[in-house]
CHARMM internal coordinates of N, CA and C (Angstrom, degrees):
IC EDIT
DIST 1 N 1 CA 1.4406
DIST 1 CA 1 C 1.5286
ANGL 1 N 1 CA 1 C 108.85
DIST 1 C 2 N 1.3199
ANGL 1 CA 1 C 2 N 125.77
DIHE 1 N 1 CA 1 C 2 N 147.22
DIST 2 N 2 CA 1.2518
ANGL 1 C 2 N 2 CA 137.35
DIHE 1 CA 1 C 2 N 2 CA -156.20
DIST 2 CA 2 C 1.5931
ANGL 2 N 2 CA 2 C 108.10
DIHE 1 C 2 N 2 CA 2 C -133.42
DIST 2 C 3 N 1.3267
ANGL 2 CA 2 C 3 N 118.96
DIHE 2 N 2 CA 2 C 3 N 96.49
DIST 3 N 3 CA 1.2549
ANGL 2 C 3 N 3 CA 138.74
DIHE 2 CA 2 C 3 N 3 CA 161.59
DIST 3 CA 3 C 1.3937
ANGL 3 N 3 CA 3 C 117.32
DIHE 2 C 3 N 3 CA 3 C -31.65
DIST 3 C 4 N 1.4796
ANGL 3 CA 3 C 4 N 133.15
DIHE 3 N 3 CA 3 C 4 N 147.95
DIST 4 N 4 CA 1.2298
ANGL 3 C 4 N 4 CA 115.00
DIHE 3 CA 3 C 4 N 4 CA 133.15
DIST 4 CA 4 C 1.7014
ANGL 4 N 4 CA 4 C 140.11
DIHE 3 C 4 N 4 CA 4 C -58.63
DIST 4 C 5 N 1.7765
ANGL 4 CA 4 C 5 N 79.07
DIHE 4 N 4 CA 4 C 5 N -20.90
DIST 5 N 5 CA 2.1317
ANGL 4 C 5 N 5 CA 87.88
DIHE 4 CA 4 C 5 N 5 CA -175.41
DIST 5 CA 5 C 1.5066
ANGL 5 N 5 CA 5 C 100.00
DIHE 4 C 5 N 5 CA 5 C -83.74
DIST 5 C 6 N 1.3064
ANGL 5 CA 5 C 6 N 128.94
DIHE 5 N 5 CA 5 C 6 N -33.19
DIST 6 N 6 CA 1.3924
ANGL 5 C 6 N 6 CA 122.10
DIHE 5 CA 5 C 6 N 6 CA 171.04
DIST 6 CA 6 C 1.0708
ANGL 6 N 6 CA 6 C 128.89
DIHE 5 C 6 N 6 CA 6 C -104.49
DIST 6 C 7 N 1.4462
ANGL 6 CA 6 C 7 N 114.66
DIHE 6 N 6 CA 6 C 7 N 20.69
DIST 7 N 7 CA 1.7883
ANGL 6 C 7 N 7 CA 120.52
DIHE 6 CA 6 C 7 N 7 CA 131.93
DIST 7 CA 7 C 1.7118
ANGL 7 N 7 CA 7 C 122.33
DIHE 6 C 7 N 7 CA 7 C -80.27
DIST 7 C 8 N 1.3324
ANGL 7 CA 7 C 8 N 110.04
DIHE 7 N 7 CA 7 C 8 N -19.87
DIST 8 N 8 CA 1.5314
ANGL 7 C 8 N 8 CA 131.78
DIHE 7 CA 7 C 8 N 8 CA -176.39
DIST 8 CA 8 C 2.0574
ANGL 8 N 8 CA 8 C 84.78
DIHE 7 C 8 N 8 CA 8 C -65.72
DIST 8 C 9 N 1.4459
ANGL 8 CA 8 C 9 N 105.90
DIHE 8 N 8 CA 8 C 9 N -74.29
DIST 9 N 9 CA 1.4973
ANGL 8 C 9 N 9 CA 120.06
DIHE 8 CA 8 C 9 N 9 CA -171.71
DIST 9 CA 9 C 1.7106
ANGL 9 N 9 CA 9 C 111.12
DIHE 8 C 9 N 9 CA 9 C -28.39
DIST 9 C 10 N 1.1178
ANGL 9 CA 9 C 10 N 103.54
DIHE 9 N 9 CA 9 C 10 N -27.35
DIST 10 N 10 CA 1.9245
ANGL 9 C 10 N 10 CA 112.67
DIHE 9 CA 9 C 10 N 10 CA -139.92
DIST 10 CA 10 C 1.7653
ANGL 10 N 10 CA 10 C 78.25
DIHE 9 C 10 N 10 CA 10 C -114.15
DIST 10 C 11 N 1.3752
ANGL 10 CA 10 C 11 N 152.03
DIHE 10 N 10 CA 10 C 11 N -12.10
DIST 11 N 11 CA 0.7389
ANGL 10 C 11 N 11 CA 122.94
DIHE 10 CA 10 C 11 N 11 CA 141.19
DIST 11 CA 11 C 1.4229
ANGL 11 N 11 CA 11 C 137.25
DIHE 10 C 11 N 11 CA 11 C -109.93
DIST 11 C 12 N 1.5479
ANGL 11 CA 11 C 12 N 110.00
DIHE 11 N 11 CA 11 C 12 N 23.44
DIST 12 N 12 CA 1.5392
ANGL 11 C 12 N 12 CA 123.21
DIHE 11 CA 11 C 12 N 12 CA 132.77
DIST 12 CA 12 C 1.3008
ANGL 12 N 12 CA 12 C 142.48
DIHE 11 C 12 N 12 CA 12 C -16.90
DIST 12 C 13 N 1.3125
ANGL 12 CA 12 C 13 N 80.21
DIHE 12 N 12 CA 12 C 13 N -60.92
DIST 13 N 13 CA 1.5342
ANGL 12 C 13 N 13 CA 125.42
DIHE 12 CA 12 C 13 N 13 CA -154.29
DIST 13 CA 13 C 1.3927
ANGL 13 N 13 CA 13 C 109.15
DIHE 12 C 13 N 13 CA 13 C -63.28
DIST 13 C 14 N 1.4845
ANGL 13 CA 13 C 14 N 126.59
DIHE 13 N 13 CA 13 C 14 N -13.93
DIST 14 N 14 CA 1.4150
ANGL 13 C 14 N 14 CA 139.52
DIHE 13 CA 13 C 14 N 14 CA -121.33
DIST 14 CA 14 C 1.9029
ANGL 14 N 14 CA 14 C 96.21
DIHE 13 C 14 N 14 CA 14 C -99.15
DIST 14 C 15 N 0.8874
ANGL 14 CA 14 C 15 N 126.05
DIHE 14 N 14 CA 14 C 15 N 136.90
DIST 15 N 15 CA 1.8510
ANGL 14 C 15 N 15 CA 129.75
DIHE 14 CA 14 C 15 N 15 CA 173.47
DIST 15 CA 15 C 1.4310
ANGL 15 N 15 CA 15 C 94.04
DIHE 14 C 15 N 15 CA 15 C -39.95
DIST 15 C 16 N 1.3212
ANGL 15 CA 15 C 16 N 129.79
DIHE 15 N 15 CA 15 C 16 N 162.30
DIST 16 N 16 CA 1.2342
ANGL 15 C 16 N 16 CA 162.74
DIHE 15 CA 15 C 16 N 16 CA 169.82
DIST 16 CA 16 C 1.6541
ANGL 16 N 16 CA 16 C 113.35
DIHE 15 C 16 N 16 CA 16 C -115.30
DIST 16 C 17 N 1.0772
ANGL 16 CA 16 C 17 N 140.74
DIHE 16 N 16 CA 16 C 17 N 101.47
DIST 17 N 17 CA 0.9377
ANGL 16 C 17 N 17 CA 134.69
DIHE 16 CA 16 C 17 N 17 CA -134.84
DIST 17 CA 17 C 2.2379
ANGL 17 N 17 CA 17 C 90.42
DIHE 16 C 17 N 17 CA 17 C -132.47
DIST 17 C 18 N 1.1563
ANGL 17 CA 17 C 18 N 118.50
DIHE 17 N 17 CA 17 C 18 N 154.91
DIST 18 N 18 CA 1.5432
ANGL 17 C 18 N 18 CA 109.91
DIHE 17 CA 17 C 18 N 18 CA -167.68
DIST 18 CA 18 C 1.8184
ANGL 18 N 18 CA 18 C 76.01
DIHE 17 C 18 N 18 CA 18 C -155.81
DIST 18 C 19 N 1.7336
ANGL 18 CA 18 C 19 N 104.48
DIHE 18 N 18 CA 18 C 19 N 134.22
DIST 19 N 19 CA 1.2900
ANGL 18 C 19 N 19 CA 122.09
DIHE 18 CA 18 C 19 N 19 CA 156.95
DIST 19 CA 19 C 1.3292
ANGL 19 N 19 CA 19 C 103.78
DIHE 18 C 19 N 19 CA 19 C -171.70
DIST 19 C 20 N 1.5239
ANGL 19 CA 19 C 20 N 104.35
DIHE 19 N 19 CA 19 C 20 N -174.78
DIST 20 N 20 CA 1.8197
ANGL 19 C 20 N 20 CA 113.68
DIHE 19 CA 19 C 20 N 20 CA 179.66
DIST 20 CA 20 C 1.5469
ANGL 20 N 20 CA 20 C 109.29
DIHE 19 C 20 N 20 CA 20 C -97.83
DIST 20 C 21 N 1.1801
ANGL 20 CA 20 C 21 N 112.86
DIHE 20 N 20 CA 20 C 21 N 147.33
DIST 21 N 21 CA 1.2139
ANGL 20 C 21 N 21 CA 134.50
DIHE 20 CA 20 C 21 N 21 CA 168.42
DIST 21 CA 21 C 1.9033
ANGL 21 N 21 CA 21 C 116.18
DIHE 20 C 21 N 21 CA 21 C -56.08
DIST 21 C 22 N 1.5339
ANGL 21 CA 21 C 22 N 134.36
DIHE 21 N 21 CA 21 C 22 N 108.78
DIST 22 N 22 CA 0.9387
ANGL 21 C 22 N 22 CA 130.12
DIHE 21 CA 21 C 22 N 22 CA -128.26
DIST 22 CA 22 C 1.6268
ANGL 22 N 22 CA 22 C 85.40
DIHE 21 C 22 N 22 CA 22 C -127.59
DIST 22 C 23 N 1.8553
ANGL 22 CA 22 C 23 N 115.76
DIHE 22 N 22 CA 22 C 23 N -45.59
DIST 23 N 23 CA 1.2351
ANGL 22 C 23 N 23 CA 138.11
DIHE 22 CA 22 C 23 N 23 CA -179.62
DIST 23 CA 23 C 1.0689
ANGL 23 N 23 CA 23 C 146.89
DIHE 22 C 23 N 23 CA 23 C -134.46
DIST 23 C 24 N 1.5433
ANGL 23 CA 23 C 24 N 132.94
DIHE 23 N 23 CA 23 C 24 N 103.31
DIST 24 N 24 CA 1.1629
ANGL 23 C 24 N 24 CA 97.00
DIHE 23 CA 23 C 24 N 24 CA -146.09
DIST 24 CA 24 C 1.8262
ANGL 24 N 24 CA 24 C 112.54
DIHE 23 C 24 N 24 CA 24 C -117.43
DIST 24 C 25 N 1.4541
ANGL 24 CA 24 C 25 N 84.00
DIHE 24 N 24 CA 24 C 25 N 12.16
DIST 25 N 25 CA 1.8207
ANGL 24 C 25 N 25 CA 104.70
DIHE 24 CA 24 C 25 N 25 CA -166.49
DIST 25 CA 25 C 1.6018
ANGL 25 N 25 CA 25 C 129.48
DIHE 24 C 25 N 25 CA 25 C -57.06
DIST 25 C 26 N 1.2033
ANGL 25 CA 25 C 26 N 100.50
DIHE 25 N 25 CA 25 C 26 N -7.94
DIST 26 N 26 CA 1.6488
ANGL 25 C 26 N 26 CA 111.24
DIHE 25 CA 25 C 26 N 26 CA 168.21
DIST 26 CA 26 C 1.1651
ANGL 26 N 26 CA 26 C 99.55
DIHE 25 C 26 N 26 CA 26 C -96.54
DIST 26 C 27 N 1.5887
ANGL 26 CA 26 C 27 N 104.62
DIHE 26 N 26 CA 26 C 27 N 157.61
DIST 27 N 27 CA 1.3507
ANGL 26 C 27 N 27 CA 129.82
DIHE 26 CA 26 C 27 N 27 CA -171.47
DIST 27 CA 27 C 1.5066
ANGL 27 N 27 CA 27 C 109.09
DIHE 26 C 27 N 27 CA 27 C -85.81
DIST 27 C 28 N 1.3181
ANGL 27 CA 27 C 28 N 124.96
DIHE 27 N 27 CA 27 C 28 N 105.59
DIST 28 N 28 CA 1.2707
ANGL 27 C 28 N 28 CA 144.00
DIHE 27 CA 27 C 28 N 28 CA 152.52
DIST 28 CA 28 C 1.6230
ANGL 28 N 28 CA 28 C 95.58
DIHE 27 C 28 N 28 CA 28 C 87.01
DIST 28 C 29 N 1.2398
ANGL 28 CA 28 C 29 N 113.81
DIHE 28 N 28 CA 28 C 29 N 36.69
DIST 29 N 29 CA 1.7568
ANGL 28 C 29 N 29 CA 127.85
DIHE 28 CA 28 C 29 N 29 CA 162.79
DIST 29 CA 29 C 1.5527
ANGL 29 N 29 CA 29 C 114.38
DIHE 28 C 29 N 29 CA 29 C -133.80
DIST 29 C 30 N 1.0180
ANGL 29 CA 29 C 30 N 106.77
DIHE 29 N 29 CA 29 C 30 N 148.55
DIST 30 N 30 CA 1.5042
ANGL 29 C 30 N 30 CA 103.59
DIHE 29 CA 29 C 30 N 30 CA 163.87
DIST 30 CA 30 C 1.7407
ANGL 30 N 30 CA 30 C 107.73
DIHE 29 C 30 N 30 CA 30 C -135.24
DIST 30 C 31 N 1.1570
ANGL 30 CA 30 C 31 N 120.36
DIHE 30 N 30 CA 30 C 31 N 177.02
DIST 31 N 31 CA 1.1250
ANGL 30 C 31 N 31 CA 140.15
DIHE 30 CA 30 C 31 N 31 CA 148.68
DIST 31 CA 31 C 1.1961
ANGL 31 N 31 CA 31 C 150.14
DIHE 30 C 31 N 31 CA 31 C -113.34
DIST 31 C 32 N 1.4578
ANGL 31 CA 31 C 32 N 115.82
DIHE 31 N 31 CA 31 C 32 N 87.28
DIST 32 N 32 CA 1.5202
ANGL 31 C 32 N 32 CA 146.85
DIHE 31 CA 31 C 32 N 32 CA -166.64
DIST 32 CA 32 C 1.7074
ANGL 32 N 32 CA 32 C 115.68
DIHE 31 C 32 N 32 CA 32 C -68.65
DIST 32 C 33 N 1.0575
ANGL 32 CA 32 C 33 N 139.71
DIHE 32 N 32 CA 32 C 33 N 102.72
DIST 33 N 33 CA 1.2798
ANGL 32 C 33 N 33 CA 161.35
DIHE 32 CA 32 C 33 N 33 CA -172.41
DIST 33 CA 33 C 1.4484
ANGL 33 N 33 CA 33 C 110.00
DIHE 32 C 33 N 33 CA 33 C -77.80
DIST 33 C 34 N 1.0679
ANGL 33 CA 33 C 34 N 122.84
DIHE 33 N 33 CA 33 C 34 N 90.03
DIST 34 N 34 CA 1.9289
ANGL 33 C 34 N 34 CA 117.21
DIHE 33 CA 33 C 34 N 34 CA -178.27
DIST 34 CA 34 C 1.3414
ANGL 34 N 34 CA 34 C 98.95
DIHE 33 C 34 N 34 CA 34 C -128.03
DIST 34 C 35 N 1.7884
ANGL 34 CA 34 C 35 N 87.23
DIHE 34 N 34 CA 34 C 35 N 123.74
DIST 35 N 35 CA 1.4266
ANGL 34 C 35 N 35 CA 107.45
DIHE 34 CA 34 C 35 N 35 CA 176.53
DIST 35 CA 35 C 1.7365
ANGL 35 N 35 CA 35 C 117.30
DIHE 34 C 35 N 35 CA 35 C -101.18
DIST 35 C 36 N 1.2881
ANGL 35 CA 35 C 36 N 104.60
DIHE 35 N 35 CA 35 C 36 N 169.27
DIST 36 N 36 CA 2.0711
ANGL 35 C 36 N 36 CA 88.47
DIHE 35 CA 35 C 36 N 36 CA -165.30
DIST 36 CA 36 C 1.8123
ANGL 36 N 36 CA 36 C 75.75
DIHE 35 C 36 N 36 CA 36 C -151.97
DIST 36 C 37 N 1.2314
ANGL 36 CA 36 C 37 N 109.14
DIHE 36 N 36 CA 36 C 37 N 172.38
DIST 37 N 37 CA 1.3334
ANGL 36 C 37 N 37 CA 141.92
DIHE 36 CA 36 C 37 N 37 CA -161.65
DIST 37 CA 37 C 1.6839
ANGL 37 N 37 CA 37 C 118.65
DIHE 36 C 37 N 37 CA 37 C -133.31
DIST 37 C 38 N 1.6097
ANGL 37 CA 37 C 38 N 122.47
DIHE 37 N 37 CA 37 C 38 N 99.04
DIST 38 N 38 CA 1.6130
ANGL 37 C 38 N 38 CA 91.43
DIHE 37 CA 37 C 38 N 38 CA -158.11
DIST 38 CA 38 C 1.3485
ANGL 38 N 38 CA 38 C 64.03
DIHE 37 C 38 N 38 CA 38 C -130.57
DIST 38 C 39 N 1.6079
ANGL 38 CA 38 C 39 N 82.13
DIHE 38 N 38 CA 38 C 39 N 168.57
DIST 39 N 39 CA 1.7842
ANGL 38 C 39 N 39 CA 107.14
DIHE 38 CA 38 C 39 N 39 CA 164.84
DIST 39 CA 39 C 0.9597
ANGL 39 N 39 CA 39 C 124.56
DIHE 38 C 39 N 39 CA 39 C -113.59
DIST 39 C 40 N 1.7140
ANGL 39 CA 39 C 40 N 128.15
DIHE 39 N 39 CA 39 C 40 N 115.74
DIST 40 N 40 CA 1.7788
ANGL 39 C 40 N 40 CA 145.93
DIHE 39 CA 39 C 40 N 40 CA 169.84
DIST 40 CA 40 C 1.4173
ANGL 40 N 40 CA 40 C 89.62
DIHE 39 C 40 N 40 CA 40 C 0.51
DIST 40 C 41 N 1.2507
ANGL 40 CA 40 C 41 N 119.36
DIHE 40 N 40 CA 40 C 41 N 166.43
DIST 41 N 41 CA 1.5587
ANGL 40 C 41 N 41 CA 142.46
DIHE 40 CA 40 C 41 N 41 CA 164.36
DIST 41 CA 41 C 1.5187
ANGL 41 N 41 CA 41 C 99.58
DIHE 40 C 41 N 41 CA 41 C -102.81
DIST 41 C 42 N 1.2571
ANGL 41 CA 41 C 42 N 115.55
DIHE 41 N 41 CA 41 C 42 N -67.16
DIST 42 N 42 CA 1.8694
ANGL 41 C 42 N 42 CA 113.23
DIHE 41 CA 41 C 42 N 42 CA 176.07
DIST 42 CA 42 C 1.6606
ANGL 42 N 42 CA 42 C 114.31
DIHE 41 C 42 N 42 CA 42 C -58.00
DIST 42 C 43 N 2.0384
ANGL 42 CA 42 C 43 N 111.43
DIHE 42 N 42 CA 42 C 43 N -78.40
DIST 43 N 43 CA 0.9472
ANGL 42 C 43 N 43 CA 103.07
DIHE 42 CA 42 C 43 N 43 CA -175.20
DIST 43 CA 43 C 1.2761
ANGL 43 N 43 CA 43 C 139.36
DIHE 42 C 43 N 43 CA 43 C -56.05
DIST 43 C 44 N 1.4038
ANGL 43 CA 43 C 44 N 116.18
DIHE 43 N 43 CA 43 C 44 N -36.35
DIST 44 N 44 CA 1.2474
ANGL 43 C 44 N 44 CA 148.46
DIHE 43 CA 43 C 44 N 44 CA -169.62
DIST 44 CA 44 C 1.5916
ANGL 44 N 44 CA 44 C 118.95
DIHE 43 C 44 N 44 CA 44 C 69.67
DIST 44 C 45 N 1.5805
ANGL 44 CA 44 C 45 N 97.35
DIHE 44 N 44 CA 44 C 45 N 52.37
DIST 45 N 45 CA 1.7892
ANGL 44 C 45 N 45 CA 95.99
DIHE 44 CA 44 C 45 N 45 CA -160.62
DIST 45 CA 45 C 1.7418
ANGL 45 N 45 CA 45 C 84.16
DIHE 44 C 45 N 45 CA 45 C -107.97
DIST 45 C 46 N 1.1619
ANGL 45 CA 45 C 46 N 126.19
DIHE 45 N 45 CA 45 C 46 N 158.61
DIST 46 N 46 CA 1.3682
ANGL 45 C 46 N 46 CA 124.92
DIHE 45 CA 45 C 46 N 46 CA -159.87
DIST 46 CA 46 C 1.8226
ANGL 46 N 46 CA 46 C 86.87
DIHE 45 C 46 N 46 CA 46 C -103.14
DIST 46 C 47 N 1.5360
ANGL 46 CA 46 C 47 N 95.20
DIHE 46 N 46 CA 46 C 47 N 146.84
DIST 47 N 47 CA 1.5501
ANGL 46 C 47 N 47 CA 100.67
DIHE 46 CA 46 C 47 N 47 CA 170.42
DIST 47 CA 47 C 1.3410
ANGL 47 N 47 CA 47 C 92.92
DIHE 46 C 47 N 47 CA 47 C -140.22
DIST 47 C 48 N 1.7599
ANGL 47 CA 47 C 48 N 96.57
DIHE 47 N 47 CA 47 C 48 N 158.01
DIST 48 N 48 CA 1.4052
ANGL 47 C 48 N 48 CA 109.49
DIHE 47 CA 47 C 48 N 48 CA 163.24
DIST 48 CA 48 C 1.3098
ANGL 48 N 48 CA 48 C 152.02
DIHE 47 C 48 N 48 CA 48 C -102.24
DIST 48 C 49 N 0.9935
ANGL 48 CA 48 C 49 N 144.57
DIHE 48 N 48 CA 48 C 49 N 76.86
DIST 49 N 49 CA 1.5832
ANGL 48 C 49 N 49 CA 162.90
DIHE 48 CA 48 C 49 N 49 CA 161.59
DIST 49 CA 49 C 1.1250
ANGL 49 N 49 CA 49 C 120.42
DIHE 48 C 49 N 49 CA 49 C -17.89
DIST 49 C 50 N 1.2974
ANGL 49 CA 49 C 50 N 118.68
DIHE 49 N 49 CA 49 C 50 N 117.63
DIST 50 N 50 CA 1.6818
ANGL 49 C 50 N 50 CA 137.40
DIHE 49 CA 49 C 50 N 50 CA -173.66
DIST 50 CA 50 C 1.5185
ANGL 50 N 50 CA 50 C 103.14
DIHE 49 C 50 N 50 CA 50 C -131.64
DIST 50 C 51 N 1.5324
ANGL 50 CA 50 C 51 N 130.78
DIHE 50 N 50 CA 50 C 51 N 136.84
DIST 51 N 51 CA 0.9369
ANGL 50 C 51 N 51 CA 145.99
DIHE 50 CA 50 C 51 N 51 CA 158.64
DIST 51 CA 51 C 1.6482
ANGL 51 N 51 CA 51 C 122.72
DIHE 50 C 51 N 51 CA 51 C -133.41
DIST 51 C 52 N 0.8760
ANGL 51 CA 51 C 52 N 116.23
DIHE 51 N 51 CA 51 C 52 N 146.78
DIST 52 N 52 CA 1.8075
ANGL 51 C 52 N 52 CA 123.48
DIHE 51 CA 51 C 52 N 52 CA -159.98
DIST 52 CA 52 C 1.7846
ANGL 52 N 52 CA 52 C 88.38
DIHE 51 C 52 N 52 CA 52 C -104.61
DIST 52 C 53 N 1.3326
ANGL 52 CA 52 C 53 N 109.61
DIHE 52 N 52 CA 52 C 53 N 138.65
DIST 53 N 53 CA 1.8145
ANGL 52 C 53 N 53 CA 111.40
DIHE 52 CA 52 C 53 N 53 CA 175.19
DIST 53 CA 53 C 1.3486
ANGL 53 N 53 CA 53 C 103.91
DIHE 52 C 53 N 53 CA 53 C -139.13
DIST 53 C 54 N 1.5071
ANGL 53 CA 53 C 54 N 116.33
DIHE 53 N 53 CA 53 C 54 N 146.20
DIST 54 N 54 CA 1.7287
ANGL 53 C 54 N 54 CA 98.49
DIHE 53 CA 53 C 54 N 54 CA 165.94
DIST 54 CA 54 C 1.3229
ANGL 54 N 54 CA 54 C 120.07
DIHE 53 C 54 N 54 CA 54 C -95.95
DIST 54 C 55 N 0.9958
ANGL 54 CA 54 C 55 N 124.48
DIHE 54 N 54 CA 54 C 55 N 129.97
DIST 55 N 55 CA 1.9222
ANGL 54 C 55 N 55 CA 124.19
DIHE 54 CA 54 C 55 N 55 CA 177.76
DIST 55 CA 55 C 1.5273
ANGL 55 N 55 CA 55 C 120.26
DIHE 54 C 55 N 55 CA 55 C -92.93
DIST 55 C 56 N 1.1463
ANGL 55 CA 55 C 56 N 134.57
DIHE 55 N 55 CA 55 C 56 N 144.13
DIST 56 N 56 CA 1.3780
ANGL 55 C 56 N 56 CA 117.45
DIHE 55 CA 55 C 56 N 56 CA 157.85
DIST 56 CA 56 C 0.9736
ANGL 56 N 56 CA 56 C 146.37
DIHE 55 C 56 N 56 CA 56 C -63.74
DIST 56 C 57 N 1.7492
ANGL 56 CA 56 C 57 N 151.02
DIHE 56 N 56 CA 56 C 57 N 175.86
DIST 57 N 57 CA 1.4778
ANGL 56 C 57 N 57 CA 116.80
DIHE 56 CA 56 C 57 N 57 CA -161.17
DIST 57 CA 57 C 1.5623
ANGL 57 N 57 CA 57 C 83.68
DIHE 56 C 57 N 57 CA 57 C -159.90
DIST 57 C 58 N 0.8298
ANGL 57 CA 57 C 58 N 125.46
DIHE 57 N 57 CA 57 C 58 N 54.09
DIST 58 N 58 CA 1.4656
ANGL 57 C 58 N 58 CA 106.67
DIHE 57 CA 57 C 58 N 58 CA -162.56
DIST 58 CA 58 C 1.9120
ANGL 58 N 58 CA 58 C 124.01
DIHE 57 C 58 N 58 CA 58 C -55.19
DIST 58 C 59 N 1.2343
ANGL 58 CA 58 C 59 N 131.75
DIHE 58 N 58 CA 58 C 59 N -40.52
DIST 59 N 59 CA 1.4385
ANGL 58 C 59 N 59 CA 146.25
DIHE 58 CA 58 C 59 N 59 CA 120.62
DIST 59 CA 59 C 1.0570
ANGL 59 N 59 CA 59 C 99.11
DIHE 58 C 59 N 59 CA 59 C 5.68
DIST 59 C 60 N 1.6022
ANGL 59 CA 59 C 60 N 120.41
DIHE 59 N 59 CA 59 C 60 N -76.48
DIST 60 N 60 CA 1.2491
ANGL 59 C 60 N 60 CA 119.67
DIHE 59 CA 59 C 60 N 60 CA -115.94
DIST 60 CA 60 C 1.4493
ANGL 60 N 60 CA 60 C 130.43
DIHE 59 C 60 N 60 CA 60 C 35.39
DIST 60 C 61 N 1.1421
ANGL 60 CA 60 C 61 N 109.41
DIHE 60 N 60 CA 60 C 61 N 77.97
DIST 61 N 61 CA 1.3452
ANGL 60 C 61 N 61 CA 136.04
DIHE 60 CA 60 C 61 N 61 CA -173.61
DIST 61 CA 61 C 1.5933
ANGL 61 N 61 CA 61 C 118.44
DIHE 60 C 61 N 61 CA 61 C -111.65
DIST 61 C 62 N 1.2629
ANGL 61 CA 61 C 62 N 105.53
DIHE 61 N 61 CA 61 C 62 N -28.07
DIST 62 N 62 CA 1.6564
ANGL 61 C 62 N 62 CA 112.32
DIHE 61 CA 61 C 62 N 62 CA -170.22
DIST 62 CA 62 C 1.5656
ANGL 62 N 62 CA 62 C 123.70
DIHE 61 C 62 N 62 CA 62 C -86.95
DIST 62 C 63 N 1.0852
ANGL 62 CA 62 C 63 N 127.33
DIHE 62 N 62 CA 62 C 63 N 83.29
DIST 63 N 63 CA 1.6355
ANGL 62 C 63 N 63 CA 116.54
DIHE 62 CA 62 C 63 N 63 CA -163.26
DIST 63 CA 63 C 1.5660
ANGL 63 N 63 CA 63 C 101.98
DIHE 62 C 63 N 63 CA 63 C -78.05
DIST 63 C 64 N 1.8360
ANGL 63 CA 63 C 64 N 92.22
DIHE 63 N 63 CA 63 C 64 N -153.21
DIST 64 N 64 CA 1.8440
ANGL 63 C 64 N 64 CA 87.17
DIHE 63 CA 63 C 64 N 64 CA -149.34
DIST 64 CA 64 C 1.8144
ANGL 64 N 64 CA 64 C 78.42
DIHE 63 C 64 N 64 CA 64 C -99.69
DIST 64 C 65 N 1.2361
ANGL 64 CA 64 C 65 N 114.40
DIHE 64 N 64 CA 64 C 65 N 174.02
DIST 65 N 65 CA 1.5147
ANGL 64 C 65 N 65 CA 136.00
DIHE 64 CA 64 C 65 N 65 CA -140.83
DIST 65 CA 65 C 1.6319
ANGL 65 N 65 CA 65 C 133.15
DIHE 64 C 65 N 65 CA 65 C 31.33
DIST 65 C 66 N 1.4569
ANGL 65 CA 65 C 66 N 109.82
DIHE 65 N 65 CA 65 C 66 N 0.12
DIST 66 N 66 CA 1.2498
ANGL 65 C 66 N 66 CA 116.96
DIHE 65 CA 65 C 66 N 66 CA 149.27
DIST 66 CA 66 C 1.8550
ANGL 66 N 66 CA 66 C 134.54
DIHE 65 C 66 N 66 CA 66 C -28.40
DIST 66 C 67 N 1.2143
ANGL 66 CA 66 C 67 N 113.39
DIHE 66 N 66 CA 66 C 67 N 100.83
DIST 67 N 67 CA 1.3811
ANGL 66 C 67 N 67 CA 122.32
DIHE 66 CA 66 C 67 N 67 CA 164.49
DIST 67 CA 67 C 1.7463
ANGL 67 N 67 CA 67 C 110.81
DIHE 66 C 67 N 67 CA 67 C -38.57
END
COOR INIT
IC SEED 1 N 1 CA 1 C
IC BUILD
């Protein structure tokens, strides 16, 4: 059975995610660029990882190279 207080919890719970502002040309969206750092499974040589996300903006407050 599924609570309202522990459906509240479960989206808490959610990653926190930190990148730069890449786009900001839609209306009350942007597009946030977060890059990550992993290490090979075999070699173990570190590579770097970038993925593009859209965020909301409601303001629109956030321009482009924004943290």
């Amino acid at each position: 059975m599924v609570t309202a207080n522990s459906e509240r919890n479960d989206r808490n719970d959610r990653k926190v995610r930190e990148g730069i502002v890449v786009s900001d040309k839609m209306d009350k969206t942007i597009t946030v660029e977060v890059s990550d750092r992993v290490k090979h499974g075999m070699y173990s040589k570190v590579l770097s990882r970038s993925s593009k996300l859209k965020a909301h903006d409601e303001q629109n407050s956030a321009g482009m190279g924004d943290r």
